[in-house]
FIDOLO-384342 format. One record per residue (C-alpha): x, y, z; residue in three letters. Coordinates in Angstrom, 1 decimal, padded with zeros to 4 digits. Example, Ala and Ser with C-alpha at 12.3 -4.5 7.8 and 13.67 -1.06 7.14 Angstrom:
! residues 2
<atom <012.3, -004.5, 007.8>, 'ALA'>
<atom <013.7, -001.1, 007.1>, 'SER'>
***
This chain:
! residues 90
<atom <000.0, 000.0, 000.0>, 'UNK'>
<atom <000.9, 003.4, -001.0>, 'UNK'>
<atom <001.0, 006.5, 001.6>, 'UNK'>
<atom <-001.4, 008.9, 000.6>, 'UNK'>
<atom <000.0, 012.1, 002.3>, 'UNK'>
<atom <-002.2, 014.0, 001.2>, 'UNK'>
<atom <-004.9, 012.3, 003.2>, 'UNK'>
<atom <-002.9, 010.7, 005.9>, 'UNK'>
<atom <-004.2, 007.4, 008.2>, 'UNK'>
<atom <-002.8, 006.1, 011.0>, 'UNK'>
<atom <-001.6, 002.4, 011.3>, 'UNK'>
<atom <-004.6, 000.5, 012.7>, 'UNK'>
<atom <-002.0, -002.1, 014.0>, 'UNK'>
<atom <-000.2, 000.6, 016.5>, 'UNK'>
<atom <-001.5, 000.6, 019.7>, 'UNK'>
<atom <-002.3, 004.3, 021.5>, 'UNK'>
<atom <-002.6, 004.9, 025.2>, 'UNK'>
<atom <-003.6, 008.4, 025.5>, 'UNK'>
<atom <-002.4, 010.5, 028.6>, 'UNK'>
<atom <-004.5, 013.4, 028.1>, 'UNK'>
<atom <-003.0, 016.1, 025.9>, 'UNK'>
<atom <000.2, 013.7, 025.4>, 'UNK'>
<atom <-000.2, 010.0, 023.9>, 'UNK'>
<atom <002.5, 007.1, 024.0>, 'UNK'>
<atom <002.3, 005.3, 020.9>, 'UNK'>
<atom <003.4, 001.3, 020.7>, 'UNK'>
<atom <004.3, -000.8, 017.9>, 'UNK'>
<atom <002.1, -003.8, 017.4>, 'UNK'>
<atom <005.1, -006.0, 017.8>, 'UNK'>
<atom <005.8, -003.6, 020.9>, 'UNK'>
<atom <009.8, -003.0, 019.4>, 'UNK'>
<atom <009.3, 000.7, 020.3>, 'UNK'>
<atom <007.5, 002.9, 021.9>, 'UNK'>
<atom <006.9, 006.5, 020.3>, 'UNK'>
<atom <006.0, 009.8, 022.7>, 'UNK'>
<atom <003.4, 011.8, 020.7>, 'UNK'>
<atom <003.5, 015.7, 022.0>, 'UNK'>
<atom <000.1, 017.3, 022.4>, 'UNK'>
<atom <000.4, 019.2, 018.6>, 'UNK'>
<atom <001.7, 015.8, 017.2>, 'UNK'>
<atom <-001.1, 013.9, 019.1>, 'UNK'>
<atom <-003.8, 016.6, 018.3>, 'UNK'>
<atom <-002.6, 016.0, 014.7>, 'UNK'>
<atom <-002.3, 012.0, 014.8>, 'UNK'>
<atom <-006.1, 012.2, 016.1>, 'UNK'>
<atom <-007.0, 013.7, 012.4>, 'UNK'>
<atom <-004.7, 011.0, 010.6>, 'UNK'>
<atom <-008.0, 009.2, 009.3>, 'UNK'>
<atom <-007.8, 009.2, 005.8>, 'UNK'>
<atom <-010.7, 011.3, 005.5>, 'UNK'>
<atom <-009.0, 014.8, 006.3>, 'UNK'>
<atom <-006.7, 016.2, 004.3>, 'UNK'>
<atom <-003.2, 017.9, 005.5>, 'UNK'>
<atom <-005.0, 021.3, 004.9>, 'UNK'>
<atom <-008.1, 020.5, 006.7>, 'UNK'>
<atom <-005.7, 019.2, 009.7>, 'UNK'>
<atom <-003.6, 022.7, 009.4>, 'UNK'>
<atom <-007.0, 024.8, 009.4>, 'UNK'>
<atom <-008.1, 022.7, 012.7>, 'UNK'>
<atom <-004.8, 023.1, 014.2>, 'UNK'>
<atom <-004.3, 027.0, 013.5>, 'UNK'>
<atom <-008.5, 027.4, 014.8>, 'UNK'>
<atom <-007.5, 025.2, 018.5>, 'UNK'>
<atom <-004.0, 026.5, 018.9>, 'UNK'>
<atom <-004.9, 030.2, 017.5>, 'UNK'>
<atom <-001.9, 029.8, 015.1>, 'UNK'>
<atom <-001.4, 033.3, 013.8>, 'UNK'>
<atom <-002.2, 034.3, 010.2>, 'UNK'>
<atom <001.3, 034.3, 007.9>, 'UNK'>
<atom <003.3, 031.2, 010.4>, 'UNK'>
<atom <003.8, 028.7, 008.3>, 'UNK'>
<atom <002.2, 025.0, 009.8>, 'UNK'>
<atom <001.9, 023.1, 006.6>, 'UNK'>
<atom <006.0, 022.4, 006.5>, 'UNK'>
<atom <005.9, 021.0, 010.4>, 'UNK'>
<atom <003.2, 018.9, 009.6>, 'UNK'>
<atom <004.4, 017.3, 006.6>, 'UNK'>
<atom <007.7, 016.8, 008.1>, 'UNK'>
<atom <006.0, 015.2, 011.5>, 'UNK'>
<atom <003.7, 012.9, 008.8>, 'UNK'>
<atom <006.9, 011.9, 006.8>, 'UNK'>
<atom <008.4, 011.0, 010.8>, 'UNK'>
<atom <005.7, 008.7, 011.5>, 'UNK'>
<atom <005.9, 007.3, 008.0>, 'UNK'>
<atom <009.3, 006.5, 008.1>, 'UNK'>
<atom <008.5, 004.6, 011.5>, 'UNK'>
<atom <005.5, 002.6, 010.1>, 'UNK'>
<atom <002.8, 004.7, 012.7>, 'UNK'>
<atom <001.4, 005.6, 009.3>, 'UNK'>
<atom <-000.9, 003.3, 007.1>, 'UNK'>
***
C-alpha cells in the first residue's frame, strides 16, 4: 500500500494509550515505543484518511490560534513523513 500524504491514516496495528494532551504510541510488535506531543497527538487524532493535510492545518491553527502568515503546513508534513518512516502511518 501506497501512503497517501495528502490524506494521511494512522496504522490500525499501532497501539495508542492516550495521557491526556500527550499520547504514547506502541508498535504492534511492541519493538518501540513513540512519545506523541500534544500538537503531534492533536494531529495524529486527524490522521483518518478522511481529512486532508489542509483541513488538519485549518483545525490546528483554529484550537491553537496559530497566527495568520506562520507557516504549519512544512511541520506537519515533516511530522507525517516522521511517522511514516517509522510505520505509525498506514
Amino acid at each position: 500500500m501506497t501512503l497517501d500524504i495528502d490524506y494521511p491514516q494512522r496504522n490500525p496495528t499501532v497501539d495508542v494509550e492516550d495521557m491526556g494532551d500527550e499520547a504514547v504510541l506502541v508498535s504492534a510488535d511492541h519493538a518501540f515505543v513513540h512519545t506523541l506531543s500534544p500538537t503531534a497527538y492533536f494531529i495524529w487524532q486527524r490522521c483518518d484518511g478522511d481529512h486532508s493535510v489542509a483541513q488538519i492545518e485549518a483545525d490546528l491553527r483554529a484550537e491553537w490560534k496559530v497566527p495568520d502568515g506562520v507557516d504549519v503546513s512544512a511541520d506537519i508534513r515533516t511530522l507525517l513523513a516522521e511517522l511514516a518512516a517509522k510505520n505509525l502511518l498506514a
